[in-house]
C-alpha positions in Angstrom: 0.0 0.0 0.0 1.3 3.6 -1.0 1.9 5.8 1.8 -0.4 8.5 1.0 -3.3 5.8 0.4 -2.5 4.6 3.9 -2.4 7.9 5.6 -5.7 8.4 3.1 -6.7 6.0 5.1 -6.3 6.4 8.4 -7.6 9.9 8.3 -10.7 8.3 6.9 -11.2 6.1 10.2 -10.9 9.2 12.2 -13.2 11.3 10.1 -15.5 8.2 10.7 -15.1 7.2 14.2 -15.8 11.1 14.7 -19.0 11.0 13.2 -19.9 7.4 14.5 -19.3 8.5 17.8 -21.9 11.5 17.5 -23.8 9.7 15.5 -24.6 7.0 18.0 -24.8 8.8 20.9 -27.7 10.7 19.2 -29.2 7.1 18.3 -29.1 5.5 21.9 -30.4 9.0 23.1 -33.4 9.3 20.5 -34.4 5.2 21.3 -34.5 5.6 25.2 -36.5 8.5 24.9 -39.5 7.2 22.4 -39.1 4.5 24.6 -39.9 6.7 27.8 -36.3 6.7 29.1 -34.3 9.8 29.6 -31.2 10.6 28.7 -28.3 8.8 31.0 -25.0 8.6 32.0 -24.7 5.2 30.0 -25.5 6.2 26.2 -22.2 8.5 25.2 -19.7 5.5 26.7 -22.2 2.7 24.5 -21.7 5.1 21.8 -17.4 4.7 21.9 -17.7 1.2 22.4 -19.7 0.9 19.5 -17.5 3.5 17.5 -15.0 1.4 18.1 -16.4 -1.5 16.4 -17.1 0.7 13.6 -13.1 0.9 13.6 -12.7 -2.4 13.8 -14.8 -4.0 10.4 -13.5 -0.8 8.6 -10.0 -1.2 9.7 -10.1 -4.8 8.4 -11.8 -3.3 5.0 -9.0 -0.6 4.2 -5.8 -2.3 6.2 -6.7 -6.2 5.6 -3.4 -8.3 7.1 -2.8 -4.8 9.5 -6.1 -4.5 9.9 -5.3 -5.2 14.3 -2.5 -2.4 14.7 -4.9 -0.1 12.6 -7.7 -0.6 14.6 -5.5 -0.2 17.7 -3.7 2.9 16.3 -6.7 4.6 15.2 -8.7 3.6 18.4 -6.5 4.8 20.4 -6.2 8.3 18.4 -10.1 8.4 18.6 -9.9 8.5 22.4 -7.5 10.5 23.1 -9.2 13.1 20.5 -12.4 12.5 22.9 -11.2 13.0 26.4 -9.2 15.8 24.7 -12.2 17.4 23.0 -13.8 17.1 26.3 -11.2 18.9 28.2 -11.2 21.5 26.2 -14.7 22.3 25.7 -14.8 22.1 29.8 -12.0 24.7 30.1 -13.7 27.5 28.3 -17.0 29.1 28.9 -20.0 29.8 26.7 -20.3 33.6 26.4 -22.6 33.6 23.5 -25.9 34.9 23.6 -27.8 32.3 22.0 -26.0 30.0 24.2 -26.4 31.0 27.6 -30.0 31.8 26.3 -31.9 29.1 25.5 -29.3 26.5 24.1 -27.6 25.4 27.7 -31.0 25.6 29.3 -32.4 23.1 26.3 -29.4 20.8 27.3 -30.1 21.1 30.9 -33.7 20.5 31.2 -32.8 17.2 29.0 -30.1 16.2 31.3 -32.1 16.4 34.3 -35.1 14.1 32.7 -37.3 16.3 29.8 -38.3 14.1 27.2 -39.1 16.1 24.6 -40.2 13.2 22.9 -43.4 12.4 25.0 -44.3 15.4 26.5 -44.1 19.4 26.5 -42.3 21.2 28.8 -44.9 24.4 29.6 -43.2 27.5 30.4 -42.8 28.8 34.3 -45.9 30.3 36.0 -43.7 32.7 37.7 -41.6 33.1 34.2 -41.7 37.4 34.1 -43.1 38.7 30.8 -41.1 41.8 29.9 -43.3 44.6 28.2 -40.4 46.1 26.6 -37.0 44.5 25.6 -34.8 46.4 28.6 -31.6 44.3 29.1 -29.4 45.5 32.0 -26.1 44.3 30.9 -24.0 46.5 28.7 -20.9 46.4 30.7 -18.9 43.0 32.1 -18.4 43.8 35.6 -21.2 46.6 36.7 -25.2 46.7 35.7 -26.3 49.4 32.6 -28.6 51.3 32.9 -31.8 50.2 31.5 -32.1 50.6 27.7 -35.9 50.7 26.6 -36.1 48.7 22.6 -38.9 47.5 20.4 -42.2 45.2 21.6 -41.7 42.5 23.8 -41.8 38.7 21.9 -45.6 37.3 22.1 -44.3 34.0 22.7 -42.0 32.6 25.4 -39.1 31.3 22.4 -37.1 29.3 24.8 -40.1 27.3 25.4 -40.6 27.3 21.7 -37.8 26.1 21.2 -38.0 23.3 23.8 -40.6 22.3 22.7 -40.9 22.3 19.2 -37.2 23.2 17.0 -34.8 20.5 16.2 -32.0 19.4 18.9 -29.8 16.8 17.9 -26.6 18.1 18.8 -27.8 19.5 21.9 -29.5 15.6 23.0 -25.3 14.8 22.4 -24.6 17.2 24.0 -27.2 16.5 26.8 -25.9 12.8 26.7 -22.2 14.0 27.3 -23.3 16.3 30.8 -25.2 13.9 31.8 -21.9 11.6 32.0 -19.5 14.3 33.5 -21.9 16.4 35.6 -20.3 19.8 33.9 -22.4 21.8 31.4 -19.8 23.0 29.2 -18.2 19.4 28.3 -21.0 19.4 25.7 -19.6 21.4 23.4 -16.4 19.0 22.7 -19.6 17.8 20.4 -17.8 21.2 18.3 -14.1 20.3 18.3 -15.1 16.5 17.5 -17.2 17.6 14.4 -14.4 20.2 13.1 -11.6 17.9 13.8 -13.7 15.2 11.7 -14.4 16.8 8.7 -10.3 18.4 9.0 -9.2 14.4 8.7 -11.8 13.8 5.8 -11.1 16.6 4.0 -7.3 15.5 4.2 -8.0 12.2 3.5 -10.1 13.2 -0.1 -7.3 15.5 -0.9 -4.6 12.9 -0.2 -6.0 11.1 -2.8 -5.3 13.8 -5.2 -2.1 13.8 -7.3 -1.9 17.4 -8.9 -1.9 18.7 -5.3 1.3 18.7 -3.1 1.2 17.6 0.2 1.7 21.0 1.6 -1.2 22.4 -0.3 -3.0 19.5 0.9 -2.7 20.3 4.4 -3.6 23.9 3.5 -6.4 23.6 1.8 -7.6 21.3 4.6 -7.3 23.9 7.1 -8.8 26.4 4.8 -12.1 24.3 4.3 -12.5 22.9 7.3 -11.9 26.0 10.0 -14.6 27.9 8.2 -14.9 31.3 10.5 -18.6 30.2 11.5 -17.1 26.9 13.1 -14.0 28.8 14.6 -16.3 31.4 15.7 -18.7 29.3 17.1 -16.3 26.5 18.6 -16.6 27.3 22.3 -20.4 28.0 22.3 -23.5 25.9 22.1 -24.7 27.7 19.2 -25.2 24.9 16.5 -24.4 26.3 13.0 -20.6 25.7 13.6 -21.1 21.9 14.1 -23.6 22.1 10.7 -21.2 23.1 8.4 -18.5 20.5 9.5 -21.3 18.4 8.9 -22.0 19.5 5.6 -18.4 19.7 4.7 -18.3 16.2 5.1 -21.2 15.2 2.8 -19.3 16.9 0.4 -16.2 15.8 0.5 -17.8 12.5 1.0 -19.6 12.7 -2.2 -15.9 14.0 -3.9 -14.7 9.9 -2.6 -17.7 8.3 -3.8 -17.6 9.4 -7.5 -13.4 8.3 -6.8 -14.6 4.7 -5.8 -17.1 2.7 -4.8 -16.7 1.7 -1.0 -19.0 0.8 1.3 -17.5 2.5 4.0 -18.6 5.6 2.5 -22.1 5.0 1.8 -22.3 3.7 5.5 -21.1 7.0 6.6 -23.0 9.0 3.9 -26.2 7.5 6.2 -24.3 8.8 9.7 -23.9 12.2 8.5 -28.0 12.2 6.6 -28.9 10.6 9.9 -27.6 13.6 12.2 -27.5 16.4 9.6 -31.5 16.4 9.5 -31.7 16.5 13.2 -29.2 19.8 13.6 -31.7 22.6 13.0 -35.0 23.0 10.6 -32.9 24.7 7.5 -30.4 21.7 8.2 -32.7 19.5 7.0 -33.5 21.3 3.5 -30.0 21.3 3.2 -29.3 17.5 3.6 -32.3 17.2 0.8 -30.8 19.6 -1.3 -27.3 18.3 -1.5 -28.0 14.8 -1.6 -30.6 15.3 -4.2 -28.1 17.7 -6.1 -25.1 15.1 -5.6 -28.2 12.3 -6.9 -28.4 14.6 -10.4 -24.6 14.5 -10.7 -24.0 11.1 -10.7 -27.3 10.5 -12.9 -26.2 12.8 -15.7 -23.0 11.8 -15.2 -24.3 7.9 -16.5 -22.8 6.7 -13.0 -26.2 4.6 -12.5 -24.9 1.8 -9.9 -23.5 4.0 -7.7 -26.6 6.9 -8.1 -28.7 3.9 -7.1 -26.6 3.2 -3.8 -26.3 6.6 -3.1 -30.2 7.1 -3.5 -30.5 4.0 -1.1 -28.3 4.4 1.5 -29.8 8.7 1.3 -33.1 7.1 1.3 -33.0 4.8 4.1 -30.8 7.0 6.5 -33.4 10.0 5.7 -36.6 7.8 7.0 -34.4 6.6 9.9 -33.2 10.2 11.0 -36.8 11.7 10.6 -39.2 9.5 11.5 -37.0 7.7 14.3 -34.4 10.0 15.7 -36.3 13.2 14.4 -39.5 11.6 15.5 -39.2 15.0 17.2 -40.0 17.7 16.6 -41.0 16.1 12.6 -43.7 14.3 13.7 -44.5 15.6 17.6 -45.4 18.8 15.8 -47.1 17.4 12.9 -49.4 15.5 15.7 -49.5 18.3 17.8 -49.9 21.6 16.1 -50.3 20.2 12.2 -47.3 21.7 11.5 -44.2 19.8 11.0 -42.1 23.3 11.1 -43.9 25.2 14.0 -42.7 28.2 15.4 -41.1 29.6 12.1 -42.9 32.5 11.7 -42.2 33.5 15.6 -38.7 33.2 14.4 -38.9 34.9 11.3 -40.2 37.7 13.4 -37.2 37.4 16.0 -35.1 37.9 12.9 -36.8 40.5 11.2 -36.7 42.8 14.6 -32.8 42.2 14.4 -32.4 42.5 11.0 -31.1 46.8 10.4 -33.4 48.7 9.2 -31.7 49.7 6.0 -31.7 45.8 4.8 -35.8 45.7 5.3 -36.5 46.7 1.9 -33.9 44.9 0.0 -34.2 41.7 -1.6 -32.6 38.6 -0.4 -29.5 39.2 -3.0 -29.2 42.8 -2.7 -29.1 42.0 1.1 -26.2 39.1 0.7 -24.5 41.6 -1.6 -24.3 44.3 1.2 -23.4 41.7 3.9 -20.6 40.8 2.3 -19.5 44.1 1.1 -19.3 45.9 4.1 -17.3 45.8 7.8 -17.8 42.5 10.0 -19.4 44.9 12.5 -22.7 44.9 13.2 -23.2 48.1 13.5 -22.1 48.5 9.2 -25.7 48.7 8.3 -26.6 51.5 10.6 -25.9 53.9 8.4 -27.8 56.4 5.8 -27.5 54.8 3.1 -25.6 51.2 1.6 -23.3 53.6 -0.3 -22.0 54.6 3.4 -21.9 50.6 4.3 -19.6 49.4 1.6 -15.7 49.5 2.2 -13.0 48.2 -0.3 -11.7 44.6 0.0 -9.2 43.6 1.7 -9.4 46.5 4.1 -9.4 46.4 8.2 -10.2 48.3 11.1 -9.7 48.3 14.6 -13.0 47.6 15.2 -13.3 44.1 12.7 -10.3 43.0 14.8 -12.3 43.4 18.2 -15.3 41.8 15.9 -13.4 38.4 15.7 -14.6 37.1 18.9 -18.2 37.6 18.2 -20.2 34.3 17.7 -23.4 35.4 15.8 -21.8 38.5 13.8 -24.5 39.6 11.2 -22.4 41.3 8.7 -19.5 40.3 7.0 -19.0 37.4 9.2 -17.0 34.9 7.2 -14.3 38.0 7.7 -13.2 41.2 6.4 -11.0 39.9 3.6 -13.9 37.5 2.5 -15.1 40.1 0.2 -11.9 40.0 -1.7 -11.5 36.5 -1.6 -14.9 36.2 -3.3 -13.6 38.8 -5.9 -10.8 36.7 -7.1 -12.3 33.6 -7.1 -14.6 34.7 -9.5 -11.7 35.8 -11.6 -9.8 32.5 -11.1 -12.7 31.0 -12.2 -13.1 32.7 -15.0 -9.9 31.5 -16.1 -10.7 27.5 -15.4 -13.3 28.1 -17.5 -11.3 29.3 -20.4 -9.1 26.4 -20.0 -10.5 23.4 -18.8 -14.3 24.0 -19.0 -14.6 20.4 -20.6 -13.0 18.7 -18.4 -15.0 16.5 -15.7 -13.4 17.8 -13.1 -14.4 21.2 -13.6 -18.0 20.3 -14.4 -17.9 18.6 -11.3 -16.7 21.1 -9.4 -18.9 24.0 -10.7 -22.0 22.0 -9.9 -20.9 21.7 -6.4 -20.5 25.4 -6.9 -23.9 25.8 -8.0 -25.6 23.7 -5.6 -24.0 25.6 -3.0 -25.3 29.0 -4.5 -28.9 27.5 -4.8 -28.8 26.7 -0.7 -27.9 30.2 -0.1 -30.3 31.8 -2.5 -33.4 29.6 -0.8 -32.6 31.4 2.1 -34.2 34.8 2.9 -31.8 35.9 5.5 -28.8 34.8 3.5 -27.1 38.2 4.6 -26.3 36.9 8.3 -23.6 34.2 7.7 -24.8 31.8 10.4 -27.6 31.1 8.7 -25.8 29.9 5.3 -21.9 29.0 6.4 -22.2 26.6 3.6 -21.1 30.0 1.4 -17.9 29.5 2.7 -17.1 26.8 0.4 -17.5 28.3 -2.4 -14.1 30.2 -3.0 -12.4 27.0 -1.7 -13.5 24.7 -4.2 -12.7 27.8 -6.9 -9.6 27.8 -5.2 -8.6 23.7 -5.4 -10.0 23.6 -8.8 -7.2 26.2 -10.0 -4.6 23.9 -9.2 -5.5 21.5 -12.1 -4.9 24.5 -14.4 -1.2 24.6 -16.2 1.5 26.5 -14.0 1.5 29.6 -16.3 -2.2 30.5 -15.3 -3.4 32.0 -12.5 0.2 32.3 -11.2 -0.8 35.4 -9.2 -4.0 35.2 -8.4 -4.0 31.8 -6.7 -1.2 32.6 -3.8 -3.5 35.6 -3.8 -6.9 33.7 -2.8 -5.0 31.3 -0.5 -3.6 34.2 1.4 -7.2 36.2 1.6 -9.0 33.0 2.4 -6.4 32.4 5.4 -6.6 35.8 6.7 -10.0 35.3 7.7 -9.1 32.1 9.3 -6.3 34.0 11.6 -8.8 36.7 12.4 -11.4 34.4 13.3 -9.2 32.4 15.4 -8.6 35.4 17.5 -12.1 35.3 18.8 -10.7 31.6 20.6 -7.9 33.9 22.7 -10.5 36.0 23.4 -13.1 34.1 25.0 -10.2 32.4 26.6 -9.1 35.5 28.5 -13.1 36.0 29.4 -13.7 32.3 30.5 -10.2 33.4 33.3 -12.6 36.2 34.2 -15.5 34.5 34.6 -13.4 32.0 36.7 -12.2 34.8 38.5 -15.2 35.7 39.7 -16.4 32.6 40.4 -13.5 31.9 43.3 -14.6 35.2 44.1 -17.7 34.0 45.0 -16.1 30.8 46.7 -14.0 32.8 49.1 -16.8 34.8 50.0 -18.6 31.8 51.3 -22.2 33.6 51.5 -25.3 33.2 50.0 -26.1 35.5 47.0 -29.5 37.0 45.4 -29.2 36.3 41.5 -31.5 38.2 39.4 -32.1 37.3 35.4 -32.8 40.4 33.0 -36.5 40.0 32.2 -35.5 40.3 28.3 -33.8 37.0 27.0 -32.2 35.9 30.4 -29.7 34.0 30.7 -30.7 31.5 33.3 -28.3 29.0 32.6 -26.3 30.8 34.5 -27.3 28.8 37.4 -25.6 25.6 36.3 -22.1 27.5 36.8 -23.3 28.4 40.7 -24.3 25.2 41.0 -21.3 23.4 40.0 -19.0 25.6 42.1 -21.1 24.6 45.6 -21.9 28.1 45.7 -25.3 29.5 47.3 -27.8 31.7 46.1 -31.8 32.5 46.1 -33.3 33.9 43.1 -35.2 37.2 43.3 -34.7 40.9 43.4 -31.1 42.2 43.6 -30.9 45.2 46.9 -28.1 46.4 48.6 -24.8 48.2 47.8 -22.4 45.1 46.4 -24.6 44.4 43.3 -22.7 43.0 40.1 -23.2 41.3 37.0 -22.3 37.5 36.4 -18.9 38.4 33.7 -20.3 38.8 30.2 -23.9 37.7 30.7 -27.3 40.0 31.2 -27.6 37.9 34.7 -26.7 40.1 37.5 -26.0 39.3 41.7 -26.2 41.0 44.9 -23.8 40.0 47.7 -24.1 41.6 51.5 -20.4 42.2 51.7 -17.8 43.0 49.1 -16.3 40.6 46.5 -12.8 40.1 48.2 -9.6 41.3 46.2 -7.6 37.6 44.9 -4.6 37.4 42.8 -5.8 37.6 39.3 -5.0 34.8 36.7 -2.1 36.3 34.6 -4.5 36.0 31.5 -7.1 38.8 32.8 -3.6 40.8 33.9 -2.4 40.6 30.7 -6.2 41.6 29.0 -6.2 44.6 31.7 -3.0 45.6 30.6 -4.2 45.5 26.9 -7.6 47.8 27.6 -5.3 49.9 29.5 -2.9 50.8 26.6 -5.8 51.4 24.4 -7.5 53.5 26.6 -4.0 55.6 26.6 
């Protein structure tokens, strides 16, 4: 066996065992529940023993004679990637706002026994209805002042979506606190996912002979660490872990018109399985790309393997909807006749969100803007769009601070994405010219176009969460230029490698960042710890956070909830939650991470 098909192949059993492992856990999670069961401590540990038998018939597929040390080498790796994935994901805090919102308290109220499955979990009597949308928290340490905004939501959307959205990853994710007792271990569900489609990519690529191994391992990293997923990595928000997902259904569909293999039709029906249990839109999207990927390999005359594909889409498809996705598909088909209920609350959410000068645009004159303007949220604020565009490849101070922000609206694949788009449309201007008839190309440009036909479906393109998938699109440009001869696109392409990598570097910044806040938020925990008294919490009456709780709760530390009196009244570090204390927080030695951030503010300040 030739290195690189071995080394093809061992990042194949990771990229599997990944997926398996998620994949499973999911499984085990959805049959305890529709069989009245909650989730336990006992499903994510079934779920790696059964990953590894995965490893062990695939080993003896790809390594036959080796197949023992492979399965031993690549269970091994698979483990240590787990325990490591949770470590991580336990040492930094969720500072999103979707996350502390209603994601951790989804996960929590399914760790401690909801089954969403069988019954509906009906809001709080005492749950406070805000009459105007006045949130507290501006500042990280001290309480705002109160900021009056629009209407109050009609509808509780936490309980909404409880009760009635999509949760797969956050069941896994349930599964995974349930076993370790601490709420942020879930999100090594995020690391797991990236790290997955970072091996499958590799191993596709590998495969490739035009490419050199350093490119390889480039363009890996470029399509895998897509600034959603980066941005995204150390929150529960779900759109991160949905486009590693994706990415592998599309690299996956790149290996089955390579070869047939069973092993990848089997794993085509993992990621269908858990890609239309993610979020509603998730579930178009699996349709849409395997029926697009179905198209290619008809007109393409590739009938025995469109027929396996069709099967093994078909089969996992019934299994994740009507099984796994048994809710919310069918729960709120029975319940409400609607198998998508609560969209239009949430088109409203988005539409009270969405700036003012986008509300009478179209859906492409919106996407256009987006990604024309600042990564700052704030872009679209102005008079007129004129006022929001800025040239590519620019920065400012402010995009740089922008990095760390999870659920940025504008410009959020980066500020040098604009440019990147602009030369990849160049680029492939010039495949087109000279290799337009090669199947390769066609290939790759439907890929292309069923990408852009995903993102067009989607009114609220503009906010790059919603489509990450976009991403993609100047990578695949960006591989298929180097099948062209030398003499073409000689500048251009170290041009689109460097823009597309820039925005990888400024998205990873956001992962220092909320690394510095999670040494605050620790911090002020010992604070709290030292103090050894019993504290009023109080959540903002617009969106709170009250998730919050889990982090008191872990740390032994006491509190009541109610309303927060006296003269020692603080917030909980970047959240809308805020705490009153009867004495001072005492003075500790501060982590040399928040010295060094206090040290930064200061010098900017200066």
């Amino acid at each position: 066996m030739q290195k690189s098909s071995r080394i093809s192949n061992y990042l194949f059993l990771t990229a599997l065992g990944l997926i398996s492992l998620i994949a499973y856990t999911l499984f085990f999670c959805a049959l305890s529940m529709i069989r009245g069961y909650p989730v336990s401590y006992w499903q994510f540990p079934l779920a790696a023993a059964f990953m590894l038998v995965t490893q062990f018939f695939a080993a003896r597929y790809f390594f036959e004679k080796k197949a023992v040390s492979a399965f031993f080498r690549s269970g091994i790796l698979l483990l240590g990637i787990a325990l490591f994935s949770l470590f991580a994901a336990n040492s930094i805090y969720d500072t999103s706002f979707d996350g502390q919102w209603y994601h951790q308290e989804m996960i929590s109220q399914i760790k401690n026994g909801f089954n969403p499955y069988l019954k509906i979990l009906p809001a709080p009597e005492d749950e406070p209805v805000p009459d105007s949308k006045d949130v507290w928290c501006s500042g990280p340490v001290q309480p705002a002042k109160d900021t009056a905004g629009l209407n109050a939501a009609s509808v509780n959307l936490v309980y909404l979506d409880i009760n009635h959205f999509a949760k797969g990853i956050e069941i896994v994710e349930a599964a995974i606190y349930r076993l370790t007792g601490r709420i942020e271990t879930g999100k090594a569900v995020n690391l797991m996912a990236l790290i997955a489609s970072f091996c499958l990519c590799l191993s596709f690529l590998y495969k490739l002979n035009p490419v050199s191994t350093a490119k390889k391992w480039i363009i890996a990293v470029l399509a895998s660490f897509n600034p959603i997923t980066i941005a995204q990595l150390t929150t529960y928000c779900v759109d991160g872990v949905m486009i590693s997902v994706f990415l592998c259904l599309f690299v996956l569909f790149g290996l089955i018109m390579m070869e047939q293999n069973q092993n990848y039709l089997y794993l085509l029906g993992l990621l269908v399985m858990v890609g239309v249990n993610i979020k509603f839109t998730s579930l178009v999207y699996t349709a849409l790309f395997c029926a697009g990927f179905l198209a290619i390999l008809f007109v393409g005359k590739k009938r025995l393997q469109c027929k396996r594909v069709f099967y093994a889409c078909l089969i996992s498809a019934l299994l994740g909807v009507f099984f796994i996705g048994f809710h919310p598909y069918l729960t709120n088909l029975i319940s409400t006749n609607q198998v998508f209920y609560g969209l239009p609350e949430t088109r409203g959410e988005i539409y009270d969100i969405t700036p003012s000068l986008f509300r009478d645009k179209n859906r492409f004159e919106k996407l256009f803007i987006s990604l024309a303007t600042q990564s700052d949220d704030q872009a679209a604020e102005k008079e007129s769009v004129a006022k929001t565009l800025k040239l590519p490849f620019s920065i400012n101070k402010q995009e740089l601070l922008n990095a760390n922000h999870p659920e940025l609206k504008l410009a959020g694949f980066g500020p040098f994405f604009s440019g990147a788009v602009l030369l990849s449309i160049i680029l492939l201007l010039l495949i087109t010219r000279s290799a337009a008839k090669t199947l390769v190309f066609k290939n790759g440009l439907a890929a292309t176009g069923i990408i852009l036909l995903s993102v067009f479906i989607i009114p609220d393109s503009w906010w790059a969460r919603f489509v990450p998938q976009l991403w993609l699109v100047p990578v695949i440009i960006l591989l298929l230029s180097e099948f062209l001869p030398a003499s073409r696109g000689r500048i251009l392409r170290p041009l689109l490698y460097a823009a597309i990598g820039l925005n990888v570097v400024w998205a990873s910044l956001g992962i220092f960042y909320n690394i510095s806040i999670s040494s605050h938020i620790q911090y002020q925990l010992t604070q709290l710890k030292a103090l050894s008294l019993p504290i009023t919490v109080e959540y903002c009456p617009y969106r709170p956070f009250k998730s919050n709780h889990l982090r008191l709760d872990e740390n032994n530390i006491r509190y009541a909830e109610g309303k927060t009196e006296g003269k020692y009244i603080y917030n909980i570090i970047h959240s809308n939650t805020k705490f009153a204390t009867t004495e001072r927080l005492p003075d500790l030695p501060k982590p040399w991470l928040m010295r060094l951030n206090e040290k930064i503010k200061a010098g900017n300040r200066e």
